[in-house]
mmCIF file of the N, C-alpha and C atoms, coordinates in Angstrom:
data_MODEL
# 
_entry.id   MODEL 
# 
loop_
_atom_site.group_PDB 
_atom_site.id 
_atom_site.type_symbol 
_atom_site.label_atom_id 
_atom_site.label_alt_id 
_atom_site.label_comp_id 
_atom_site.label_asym_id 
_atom_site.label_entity_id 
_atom_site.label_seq_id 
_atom_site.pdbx_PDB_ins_code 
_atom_site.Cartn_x 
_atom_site.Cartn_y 
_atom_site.Cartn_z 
_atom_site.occupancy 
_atom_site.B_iso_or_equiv 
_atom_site.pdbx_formal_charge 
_atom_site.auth_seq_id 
_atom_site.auth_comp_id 
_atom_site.auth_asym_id 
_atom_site.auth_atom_id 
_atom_site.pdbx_PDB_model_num 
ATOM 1   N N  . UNK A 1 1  ? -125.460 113.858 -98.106  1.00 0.00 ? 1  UNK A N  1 
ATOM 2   C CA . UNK A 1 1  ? -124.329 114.764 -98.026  1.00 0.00 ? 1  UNK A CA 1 
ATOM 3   C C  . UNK A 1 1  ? -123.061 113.963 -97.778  1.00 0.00 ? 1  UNK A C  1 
ATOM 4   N N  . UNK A 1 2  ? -121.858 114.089 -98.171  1.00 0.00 ? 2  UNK A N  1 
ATOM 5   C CA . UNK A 1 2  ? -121.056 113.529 -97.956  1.00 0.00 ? 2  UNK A CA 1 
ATOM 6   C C  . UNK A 1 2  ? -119.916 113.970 -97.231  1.00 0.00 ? 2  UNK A C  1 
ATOM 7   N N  . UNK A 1 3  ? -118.383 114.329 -96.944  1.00 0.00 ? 3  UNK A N  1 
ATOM 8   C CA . UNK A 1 3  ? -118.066 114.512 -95.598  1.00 0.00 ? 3  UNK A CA 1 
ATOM 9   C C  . UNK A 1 3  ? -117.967 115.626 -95.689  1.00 0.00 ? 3  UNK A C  1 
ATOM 10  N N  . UNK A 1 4  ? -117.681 116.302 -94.270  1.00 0.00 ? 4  UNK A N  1 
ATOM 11  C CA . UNK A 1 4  ? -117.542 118.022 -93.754  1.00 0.00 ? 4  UNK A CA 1 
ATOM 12  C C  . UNK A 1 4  ? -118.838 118.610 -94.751  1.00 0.00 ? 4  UNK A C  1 
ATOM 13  N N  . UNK A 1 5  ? -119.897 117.818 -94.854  1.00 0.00 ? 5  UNK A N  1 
ATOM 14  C CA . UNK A 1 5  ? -121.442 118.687 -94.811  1.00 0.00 ? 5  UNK A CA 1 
ATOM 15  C C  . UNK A 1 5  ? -121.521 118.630 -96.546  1.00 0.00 ? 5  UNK A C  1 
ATOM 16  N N  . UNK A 1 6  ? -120.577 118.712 -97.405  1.00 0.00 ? 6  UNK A N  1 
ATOM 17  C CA . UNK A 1 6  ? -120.710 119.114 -98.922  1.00 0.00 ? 6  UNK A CA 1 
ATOM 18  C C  . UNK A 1 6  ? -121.704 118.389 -99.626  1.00 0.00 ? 6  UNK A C  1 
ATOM 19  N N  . UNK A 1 7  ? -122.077 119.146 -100.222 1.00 0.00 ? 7  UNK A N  1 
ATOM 20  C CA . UNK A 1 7  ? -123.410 117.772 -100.928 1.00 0.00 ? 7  UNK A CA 1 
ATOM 21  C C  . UNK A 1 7  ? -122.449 116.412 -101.842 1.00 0.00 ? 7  UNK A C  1 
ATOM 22  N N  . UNK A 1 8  ? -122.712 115.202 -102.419 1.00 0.00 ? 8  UNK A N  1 
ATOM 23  C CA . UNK A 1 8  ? -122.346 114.571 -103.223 1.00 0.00 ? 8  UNK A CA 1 
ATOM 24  C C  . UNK A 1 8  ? -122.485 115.211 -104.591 1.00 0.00 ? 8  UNK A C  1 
ATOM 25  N N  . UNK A 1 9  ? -121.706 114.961 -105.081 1.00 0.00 ? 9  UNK A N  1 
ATOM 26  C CA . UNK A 1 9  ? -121.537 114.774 -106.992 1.00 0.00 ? 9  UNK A CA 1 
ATOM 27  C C  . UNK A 1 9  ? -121.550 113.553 -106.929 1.00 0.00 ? 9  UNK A C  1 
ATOM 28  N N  . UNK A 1 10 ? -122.631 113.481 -108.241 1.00 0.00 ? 10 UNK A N  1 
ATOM 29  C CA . UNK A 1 10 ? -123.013 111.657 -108.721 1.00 0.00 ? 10 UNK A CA 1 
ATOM 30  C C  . UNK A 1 10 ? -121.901 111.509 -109.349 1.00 0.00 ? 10 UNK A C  1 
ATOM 31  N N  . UNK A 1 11 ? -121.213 110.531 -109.453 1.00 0.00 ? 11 UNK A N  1 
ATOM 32  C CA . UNK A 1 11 ? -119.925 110.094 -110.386 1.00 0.00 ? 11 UNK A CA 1 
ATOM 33  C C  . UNK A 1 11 ? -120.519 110.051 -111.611 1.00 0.00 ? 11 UNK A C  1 
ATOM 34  N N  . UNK A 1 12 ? -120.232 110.255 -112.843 1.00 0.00 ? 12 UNK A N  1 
ATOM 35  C CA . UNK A 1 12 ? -120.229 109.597 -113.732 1.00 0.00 ? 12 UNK A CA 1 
ATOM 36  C C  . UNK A 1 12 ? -119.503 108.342 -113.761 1.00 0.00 ? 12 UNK A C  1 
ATOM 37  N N  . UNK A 1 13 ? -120.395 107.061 -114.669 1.00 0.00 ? 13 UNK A N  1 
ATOM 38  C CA . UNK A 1 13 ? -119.979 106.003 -114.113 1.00 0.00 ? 13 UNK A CA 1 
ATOM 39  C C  . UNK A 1 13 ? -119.289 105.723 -116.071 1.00 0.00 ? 13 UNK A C  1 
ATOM 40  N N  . UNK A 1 14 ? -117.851 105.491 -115.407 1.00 0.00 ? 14 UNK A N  1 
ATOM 41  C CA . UNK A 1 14 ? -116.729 105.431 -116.468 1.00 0.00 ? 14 UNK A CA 1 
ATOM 42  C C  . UNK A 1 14 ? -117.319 103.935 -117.285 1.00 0.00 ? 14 UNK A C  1 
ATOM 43  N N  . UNK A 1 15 ? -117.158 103.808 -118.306 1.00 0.00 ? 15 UNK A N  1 
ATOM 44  C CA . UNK A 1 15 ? -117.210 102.920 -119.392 1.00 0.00 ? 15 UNK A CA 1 
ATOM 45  C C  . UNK A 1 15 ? -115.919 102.503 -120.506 1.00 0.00 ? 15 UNK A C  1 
ATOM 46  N N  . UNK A 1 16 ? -115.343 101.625 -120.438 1.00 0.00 ? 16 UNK A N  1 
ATOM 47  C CA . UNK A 1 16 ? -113.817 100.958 -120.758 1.00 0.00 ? 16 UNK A CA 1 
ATOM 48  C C  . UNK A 1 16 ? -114.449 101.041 -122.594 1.00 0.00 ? 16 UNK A C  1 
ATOM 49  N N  . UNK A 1 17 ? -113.739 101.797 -123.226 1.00 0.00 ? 17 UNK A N  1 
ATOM 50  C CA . UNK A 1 17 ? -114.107 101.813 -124.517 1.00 0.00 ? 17 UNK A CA 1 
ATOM 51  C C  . UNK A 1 17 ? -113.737 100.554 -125.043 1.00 0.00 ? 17 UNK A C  1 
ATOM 52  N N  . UNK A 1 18 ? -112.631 99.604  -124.977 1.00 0.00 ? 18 UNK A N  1 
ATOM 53  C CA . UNK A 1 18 ? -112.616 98.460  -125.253 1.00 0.00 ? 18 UNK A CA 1 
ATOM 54  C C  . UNK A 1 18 ? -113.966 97.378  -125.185 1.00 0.00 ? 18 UNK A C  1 
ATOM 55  N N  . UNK A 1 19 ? -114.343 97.480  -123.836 1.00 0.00 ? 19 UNK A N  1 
ATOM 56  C CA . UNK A 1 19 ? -115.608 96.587  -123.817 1.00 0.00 ? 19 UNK A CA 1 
ATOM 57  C C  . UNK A 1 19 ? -116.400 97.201  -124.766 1.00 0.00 ? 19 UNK A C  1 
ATOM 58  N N  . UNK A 1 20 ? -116.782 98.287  -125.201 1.00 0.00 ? 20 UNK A N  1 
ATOM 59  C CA . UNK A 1 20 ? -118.058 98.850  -126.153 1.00 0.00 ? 20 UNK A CA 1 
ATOM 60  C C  . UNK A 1 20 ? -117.398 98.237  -127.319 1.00 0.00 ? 20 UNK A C  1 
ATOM 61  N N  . UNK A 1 21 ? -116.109 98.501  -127.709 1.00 0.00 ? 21 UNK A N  1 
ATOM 62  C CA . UNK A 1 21 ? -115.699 98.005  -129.350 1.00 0.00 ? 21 UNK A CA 1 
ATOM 63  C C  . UNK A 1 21 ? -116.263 96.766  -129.380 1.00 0.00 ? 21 UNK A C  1 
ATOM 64  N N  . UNK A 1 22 ? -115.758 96.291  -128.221 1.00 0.00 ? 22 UNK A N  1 
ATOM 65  C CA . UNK A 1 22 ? -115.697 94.597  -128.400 1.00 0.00 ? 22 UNK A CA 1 
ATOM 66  C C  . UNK A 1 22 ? -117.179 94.495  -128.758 1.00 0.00 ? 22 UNK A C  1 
ATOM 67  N N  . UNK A 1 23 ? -117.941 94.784  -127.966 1.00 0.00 ? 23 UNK A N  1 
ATOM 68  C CA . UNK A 1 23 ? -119.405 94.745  -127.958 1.00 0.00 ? 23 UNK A CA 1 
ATOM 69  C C  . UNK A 1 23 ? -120.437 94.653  -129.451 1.00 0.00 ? 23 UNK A C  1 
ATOM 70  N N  . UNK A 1 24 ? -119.738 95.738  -129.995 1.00 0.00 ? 24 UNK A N  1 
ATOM 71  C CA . UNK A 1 24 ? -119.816 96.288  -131.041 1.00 0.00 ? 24 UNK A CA 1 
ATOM 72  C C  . UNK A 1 24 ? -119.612 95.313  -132.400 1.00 0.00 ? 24 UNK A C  1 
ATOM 73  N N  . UNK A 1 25 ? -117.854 95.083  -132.229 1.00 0.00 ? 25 UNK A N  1 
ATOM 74  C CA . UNK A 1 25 ? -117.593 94.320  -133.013 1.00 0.00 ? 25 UNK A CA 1 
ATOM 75  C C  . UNK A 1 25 ? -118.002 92.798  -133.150 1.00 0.00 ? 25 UNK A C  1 
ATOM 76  N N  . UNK A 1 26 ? -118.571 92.661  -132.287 1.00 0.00 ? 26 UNK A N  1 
ATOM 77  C CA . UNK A 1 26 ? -119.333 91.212  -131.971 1.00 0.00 ? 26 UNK A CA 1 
ATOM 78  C C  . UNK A 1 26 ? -120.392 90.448  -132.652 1.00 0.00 ? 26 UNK A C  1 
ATOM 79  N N  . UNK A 1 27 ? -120.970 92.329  -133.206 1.00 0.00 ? 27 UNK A N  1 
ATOM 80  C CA . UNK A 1 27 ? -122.168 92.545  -134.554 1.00 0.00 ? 27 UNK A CA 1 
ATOM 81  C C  . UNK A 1 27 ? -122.135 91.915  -135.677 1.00 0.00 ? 27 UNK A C  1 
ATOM 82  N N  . UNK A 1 28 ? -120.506 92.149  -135.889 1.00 0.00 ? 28 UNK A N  1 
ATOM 83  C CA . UNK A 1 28 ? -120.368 92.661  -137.653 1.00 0.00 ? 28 UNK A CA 1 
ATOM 84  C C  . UNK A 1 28 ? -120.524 90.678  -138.189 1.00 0.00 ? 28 UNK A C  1 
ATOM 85  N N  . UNK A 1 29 ? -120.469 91.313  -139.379 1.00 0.00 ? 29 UNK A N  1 
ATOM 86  C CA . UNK A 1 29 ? -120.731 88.916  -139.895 1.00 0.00 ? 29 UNK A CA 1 
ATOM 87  C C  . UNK A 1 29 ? -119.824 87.975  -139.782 1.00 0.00 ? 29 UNK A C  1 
ATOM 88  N N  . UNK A 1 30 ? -118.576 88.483  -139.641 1.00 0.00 ? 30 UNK A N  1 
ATOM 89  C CA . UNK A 1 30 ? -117.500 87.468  -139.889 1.00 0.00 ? 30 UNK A CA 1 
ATOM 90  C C  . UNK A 1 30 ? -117.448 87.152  -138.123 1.00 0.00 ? 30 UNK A C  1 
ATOM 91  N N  . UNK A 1 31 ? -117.422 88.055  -137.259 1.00 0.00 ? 31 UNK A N  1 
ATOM 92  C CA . UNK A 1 31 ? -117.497 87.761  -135.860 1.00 0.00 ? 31 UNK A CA 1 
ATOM 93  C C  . UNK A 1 31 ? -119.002 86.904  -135.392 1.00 0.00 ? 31 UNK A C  1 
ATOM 94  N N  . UNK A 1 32 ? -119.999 87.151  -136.115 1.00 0.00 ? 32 UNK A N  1 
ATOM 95  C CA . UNK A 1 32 ? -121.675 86.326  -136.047 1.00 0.00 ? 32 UNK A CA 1 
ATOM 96  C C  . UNK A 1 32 ? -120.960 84.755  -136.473 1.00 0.00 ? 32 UNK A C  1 
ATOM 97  N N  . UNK A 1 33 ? -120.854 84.659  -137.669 1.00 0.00 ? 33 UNK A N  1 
ATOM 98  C CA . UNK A 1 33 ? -120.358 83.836  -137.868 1.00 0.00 ? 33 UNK A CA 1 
ATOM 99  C C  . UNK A 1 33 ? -119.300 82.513  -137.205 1.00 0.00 ? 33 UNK A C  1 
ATOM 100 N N  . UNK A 1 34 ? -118.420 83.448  -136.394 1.00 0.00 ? 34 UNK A N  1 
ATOM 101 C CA . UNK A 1 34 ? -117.418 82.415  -135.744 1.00 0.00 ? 34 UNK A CA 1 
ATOM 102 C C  . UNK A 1 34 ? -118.034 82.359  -134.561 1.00 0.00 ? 34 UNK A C  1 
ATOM 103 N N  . UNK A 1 35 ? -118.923 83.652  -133.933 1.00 0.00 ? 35 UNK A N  1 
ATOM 104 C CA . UNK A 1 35 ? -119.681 82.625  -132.787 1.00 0.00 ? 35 UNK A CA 1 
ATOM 105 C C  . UNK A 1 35 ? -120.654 81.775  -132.858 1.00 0.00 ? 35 UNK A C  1 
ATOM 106 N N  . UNK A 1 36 ? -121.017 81.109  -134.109 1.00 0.00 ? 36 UNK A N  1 
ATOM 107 C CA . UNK A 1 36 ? -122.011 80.461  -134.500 1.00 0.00 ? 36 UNK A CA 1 
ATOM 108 C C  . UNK A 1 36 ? -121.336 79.435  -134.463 1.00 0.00 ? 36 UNK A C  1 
ATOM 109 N N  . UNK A 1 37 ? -119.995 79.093  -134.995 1.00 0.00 ? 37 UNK A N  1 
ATOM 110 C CA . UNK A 1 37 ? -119.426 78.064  -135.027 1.00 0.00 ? 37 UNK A CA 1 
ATOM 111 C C  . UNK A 1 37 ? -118.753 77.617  -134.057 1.00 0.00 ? 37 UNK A C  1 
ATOM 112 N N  . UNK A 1 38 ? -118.570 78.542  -132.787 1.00 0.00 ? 38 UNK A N  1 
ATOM 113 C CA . UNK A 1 38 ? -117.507 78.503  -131.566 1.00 0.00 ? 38 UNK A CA 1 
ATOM 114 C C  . UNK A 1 38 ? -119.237 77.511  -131.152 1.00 0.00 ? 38 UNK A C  1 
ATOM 115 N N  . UNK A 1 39 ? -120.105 78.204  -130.558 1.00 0.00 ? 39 UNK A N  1 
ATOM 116 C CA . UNK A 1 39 ? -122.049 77.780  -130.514 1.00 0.00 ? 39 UNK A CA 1 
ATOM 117 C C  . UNK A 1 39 ? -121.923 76.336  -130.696 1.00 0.00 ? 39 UNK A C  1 
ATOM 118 N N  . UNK A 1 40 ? -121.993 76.149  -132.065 1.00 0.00 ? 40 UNK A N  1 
ATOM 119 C CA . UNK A 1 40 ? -121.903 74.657  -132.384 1.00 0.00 ? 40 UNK A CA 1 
ATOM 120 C C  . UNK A 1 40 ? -120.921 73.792  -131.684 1.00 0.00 ? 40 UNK A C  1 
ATOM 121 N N  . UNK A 1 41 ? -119.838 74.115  -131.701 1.00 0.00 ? 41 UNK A N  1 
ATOM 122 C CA . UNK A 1 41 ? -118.794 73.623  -131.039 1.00 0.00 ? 41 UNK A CA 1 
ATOM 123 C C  . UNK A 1 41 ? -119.026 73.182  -129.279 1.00 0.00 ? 41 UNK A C  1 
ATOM 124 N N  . UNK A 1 42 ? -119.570 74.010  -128.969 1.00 0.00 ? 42 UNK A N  1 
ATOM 125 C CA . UNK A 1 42 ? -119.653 73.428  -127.392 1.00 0.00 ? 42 UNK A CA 1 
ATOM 126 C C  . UNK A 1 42 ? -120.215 73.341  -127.577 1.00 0.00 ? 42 UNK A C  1 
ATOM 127 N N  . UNK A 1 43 ? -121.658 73.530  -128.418 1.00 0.00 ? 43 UNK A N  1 
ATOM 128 C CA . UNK A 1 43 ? -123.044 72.167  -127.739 1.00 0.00 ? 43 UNK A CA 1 
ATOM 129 C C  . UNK A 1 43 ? -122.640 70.545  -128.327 1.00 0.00 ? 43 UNK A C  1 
ATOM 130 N N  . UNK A 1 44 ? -122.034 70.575  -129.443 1.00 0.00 ? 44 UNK A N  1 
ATOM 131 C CA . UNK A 1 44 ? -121.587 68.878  -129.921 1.00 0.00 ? 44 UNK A CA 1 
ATOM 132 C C  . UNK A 1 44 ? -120.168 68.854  -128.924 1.00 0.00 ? 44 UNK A C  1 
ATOM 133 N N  . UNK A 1 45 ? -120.140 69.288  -128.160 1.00 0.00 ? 45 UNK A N  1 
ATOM 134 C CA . UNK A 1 45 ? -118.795 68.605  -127.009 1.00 0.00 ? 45 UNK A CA 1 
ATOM 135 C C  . UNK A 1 45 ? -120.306 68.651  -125.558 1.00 0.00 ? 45 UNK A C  1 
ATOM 136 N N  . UNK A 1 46 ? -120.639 69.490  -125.331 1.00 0.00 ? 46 UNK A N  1 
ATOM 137 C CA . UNK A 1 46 ? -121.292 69.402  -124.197 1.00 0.00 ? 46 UNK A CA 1 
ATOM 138 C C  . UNK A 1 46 ? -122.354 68.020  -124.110 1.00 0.00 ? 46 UNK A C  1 
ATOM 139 N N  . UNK A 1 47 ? -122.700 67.763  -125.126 1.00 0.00 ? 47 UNK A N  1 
ATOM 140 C CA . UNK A 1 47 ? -123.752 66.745  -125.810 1.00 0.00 ? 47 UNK A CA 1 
ATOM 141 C C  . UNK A 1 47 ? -122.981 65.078  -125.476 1.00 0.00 ? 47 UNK A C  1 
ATOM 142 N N  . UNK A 1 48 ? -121.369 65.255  -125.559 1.00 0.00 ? 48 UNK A N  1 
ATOM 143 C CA . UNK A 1 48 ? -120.843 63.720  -125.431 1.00 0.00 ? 48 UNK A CA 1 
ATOM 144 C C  . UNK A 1 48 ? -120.416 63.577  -124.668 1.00 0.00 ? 48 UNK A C  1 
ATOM 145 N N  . UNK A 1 49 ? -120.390 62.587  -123.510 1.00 0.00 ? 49 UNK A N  1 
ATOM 146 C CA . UNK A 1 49 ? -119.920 62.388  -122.328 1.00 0.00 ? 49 UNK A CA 1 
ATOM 147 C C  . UNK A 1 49 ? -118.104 62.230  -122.236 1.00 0.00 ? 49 UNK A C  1 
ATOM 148 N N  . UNK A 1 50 ? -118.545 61.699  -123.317 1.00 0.00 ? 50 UNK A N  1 
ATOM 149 C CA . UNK A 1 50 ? -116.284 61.642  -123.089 1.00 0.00 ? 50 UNK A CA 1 
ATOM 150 C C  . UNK A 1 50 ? -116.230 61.775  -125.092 1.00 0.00 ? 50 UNK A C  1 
ATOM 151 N N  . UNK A 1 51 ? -115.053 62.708  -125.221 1.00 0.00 ? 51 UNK A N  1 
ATOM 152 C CA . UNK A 1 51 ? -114.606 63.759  -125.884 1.00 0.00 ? 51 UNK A CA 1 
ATOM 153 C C  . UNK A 1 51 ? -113.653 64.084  -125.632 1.00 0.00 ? 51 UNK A C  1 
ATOM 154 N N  . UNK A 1 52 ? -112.659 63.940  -126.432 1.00 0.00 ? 52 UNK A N  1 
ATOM 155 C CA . UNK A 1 52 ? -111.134 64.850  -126.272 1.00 0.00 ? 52 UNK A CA 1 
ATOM 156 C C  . UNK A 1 52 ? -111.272 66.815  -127.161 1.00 0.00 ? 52 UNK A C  1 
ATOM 157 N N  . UNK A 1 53 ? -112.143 66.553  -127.809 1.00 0.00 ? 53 UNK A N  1 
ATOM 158 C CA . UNK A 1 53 ? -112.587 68.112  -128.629 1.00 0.00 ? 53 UNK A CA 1 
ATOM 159 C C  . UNK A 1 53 ? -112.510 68.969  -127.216 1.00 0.00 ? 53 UNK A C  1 
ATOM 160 N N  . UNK A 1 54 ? -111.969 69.993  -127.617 1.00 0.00 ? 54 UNK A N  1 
ATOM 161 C CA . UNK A 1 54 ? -112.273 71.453  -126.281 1.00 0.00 ? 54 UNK A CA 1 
ATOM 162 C C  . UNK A 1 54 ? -112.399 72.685  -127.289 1.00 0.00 ? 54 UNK A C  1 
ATOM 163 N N  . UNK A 1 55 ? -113.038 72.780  -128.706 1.00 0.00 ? 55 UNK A N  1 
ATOM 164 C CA . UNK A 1 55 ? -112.912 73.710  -129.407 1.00 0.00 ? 55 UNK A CA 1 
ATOM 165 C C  . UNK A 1 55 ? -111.964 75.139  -129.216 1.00 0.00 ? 55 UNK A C  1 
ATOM 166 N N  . UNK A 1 56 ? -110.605 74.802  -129.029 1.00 0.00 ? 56 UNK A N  1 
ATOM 167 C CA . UNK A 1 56 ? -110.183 75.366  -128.932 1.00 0.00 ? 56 UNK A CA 1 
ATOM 168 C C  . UNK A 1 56 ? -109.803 76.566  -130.433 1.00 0.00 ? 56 UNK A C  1 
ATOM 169 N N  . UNK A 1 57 ? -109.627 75.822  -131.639 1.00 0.00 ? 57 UNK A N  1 
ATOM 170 C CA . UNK A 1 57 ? -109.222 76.351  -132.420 1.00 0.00 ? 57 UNK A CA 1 
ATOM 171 C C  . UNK A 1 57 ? -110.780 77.483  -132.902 1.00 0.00 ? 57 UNK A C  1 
ATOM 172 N N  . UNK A 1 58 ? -111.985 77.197  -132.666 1.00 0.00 ? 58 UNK A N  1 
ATOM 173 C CA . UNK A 1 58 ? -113.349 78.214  -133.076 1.00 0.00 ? 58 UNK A CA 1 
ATOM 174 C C  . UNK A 1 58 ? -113.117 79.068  -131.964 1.00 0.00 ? 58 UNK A C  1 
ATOM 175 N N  . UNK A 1 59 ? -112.855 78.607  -130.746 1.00 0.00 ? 59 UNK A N  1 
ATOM 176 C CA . UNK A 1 59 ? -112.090 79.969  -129.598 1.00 0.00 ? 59 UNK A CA 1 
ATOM 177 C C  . UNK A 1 59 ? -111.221 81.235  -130.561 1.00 0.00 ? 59 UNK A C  1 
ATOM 178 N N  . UNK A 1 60 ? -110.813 80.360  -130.482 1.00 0.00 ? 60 UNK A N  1 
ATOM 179 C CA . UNK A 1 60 ? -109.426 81.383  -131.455 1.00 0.00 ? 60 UNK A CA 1 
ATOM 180 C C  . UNK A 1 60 ? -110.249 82.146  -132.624 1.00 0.00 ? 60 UNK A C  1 
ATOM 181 N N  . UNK A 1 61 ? -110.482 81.794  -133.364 1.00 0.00 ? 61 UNK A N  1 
ATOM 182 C CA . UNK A 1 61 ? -110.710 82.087  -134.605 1.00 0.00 ? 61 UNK A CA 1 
ATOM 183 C C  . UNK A 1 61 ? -112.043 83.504  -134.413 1.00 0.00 ? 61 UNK A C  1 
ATOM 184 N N  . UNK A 1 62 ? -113.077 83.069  -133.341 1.00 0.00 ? 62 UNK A N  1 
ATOM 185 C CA . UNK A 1 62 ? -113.509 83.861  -132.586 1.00 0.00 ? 62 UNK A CA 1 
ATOM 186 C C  . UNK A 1 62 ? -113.058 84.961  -132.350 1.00 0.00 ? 62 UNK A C  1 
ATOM 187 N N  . UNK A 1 63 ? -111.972 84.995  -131.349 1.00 0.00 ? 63 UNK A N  1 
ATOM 188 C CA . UNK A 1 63 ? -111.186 86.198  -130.704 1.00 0.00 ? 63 UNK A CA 1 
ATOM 189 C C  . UNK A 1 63 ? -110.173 86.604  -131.723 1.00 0.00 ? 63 UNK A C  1 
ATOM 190 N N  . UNK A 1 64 ? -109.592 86.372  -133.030 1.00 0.00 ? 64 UNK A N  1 
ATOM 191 C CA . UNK A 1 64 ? -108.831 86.463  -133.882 1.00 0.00 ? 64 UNK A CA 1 
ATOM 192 C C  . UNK A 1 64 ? -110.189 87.855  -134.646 1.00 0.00 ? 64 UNK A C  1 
ATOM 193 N N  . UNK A 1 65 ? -110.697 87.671  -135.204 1.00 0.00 ? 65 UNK A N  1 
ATOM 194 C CA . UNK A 1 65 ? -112.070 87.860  -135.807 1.00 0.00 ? 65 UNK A CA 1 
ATOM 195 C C  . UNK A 1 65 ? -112.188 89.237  -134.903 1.00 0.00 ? 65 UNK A C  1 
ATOM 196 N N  . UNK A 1 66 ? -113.092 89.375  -133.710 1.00 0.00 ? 66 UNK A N  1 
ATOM 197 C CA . UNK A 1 66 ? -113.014 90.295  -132.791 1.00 0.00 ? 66 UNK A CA 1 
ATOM 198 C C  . UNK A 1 66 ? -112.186 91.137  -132.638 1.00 0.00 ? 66 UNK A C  1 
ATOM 199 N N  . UNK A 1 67 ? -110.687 90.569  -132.573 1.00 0.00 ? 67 UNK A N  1 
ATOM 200 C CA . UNK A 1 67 ? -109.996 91.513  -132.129 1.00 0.00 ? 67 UNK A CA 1 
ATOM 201 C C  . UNK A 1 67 ? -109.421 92.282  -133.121 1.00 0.00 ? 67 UNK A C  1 
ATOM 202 N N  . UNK A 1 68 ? -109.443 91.686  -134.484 1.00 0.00 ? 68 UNK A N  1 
ATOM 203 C CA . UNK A 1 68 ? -108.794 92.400  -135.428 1.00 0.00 ? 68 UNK A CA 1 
ATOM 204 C C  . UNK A 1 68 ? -109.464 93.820  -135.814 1.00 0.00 ? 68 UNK A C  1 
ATOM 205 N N  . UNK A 1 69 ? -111.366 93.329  -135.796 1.00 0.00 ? 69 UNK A N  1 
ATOM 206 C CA . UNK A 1 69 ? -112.111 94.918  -135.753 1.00 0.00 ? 69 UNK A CA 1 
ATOM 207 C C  . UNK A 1 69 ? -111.634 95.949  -134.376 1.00 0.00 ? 69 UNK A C  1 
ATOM 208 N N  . UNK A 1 70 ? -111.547 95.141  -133.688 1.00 0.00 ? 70 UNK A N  1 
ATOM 209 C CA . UNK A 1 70 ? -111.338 96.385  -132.567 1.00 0.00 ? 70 UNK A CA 1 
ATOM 210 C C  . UNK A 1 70 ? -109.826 97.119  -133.159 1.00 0.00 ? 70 UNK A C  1 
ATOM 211 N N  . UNK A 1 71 ? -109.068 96.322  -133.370 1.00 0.00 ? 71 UNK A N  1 
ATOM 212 C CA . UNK A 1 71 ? -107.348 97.083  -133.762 1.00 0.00 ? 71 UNK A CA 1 
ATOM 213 C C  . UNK A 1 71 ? -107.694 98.147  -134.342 1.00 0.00 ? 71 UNK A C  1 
ATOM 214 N N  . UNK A 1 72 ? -108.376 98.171  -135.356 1.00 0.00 ? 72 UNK A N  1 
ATOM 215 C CA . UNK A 1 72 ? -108.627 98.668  -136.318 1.00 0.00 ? 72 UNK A CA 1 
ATOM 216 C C  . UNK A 1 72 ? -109.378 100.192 -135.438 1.00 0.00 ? 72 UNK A C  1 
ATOM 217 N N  . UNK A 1 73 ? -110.150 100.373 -134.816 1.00 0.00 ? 73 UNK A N  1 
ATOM 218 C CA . UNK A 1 73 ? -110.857 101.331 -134.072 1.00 0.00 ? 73 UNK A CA 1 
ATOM 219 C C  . UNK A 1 73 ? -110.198 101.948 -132.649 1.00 0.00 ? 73 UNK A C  1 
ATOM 220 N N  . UNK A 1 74 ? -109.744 100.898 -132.163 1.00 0.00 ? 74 UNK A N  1 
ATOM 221 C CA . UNK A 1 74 ? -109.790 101.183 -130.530 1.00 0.00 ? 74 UNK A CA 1 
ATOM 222 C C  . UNK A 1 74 ? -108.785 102.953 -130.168 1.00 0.00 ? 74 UNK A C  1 
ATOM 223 N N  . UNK A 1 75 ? -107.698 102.588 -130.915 1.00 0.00 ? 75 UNK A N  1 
ATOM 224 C CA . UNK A 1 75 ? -106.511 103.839 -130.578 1.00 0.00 ? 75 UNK A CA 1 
ATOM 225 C C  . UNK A 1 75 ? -107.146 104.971 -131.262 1.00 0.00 ? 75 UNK A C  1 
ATOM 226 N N  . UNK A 1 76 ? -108.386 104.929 -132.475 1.00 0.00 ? 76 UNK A N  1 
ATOM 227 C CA . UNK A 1 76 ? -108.838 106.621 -132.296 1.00 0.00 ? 76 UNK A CA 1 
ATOM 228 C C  . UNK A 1 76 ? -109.859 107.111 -131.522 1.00 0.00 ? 76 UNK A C  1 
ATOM 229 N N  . UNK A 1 77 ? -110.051 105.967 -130.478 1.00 0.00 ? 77 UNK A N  1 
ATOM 230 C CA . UNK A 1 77 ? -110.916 106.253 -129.393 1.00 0.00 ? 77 UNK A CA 1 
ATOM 231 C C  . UNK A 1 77 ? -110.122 106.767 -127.532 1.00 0.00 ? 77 UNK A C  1 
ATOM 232 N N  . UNK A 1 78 ? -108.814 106.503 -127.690 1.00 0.00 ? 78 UNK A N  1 
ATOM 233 C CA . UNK A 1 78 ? -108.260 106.773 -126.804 1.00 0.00 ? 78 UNK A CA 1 
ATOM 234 C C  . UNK A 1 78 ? -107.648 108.438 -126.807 1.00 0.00 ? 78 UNK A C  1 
ATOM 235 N N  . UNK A 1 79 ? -107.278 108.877 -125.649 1.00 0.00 ? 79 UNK A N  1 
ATOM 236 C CA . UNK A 1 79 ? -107.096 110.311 -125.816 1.00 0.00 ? 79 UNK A CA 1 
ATOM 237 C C  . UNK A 1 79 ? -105.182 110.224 -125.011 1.00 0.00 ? 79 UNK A C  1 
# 
């Protein structure tokens, strides 16, 4: 029971539609793809002890990729 005696209501537990797009869009091939290559990228940097590489640009290209499916979806999911 929770205060002055009332029973609880379970919350529904809220879910950020962004994280689901993202989630989502994470699926499709061109996003498989650049995390395959972001993948590669830090295991041939993690693999060499000294390395100036920080794959920054498969980062990008990654989140470029991702975010463009979500643009595309996210605002007819908002109210």
């Amino acid at each position: 029971m929770g205060q002055r005696g009332e029973p609880e209501e379970e919350e529904e537990e809220l879910v950020d539609p962004l994280t689901t797009l993202r989630e989502q869009c994470e699926q499709i091939e061109k996003c498989v793809k650049a995390r395959e290559r972001l993948e590669l990228c830090s295991e041939r940097v993690s693999s060499r002890p000294e390395t100036e590489e920080q794959c920054t640009e498969e980062l990008f290209d990654f989140l470029h990729a991702r975010d463009h499916c979500v643009a595309h979806k996210l605002f007819s999911k908002l109210k």
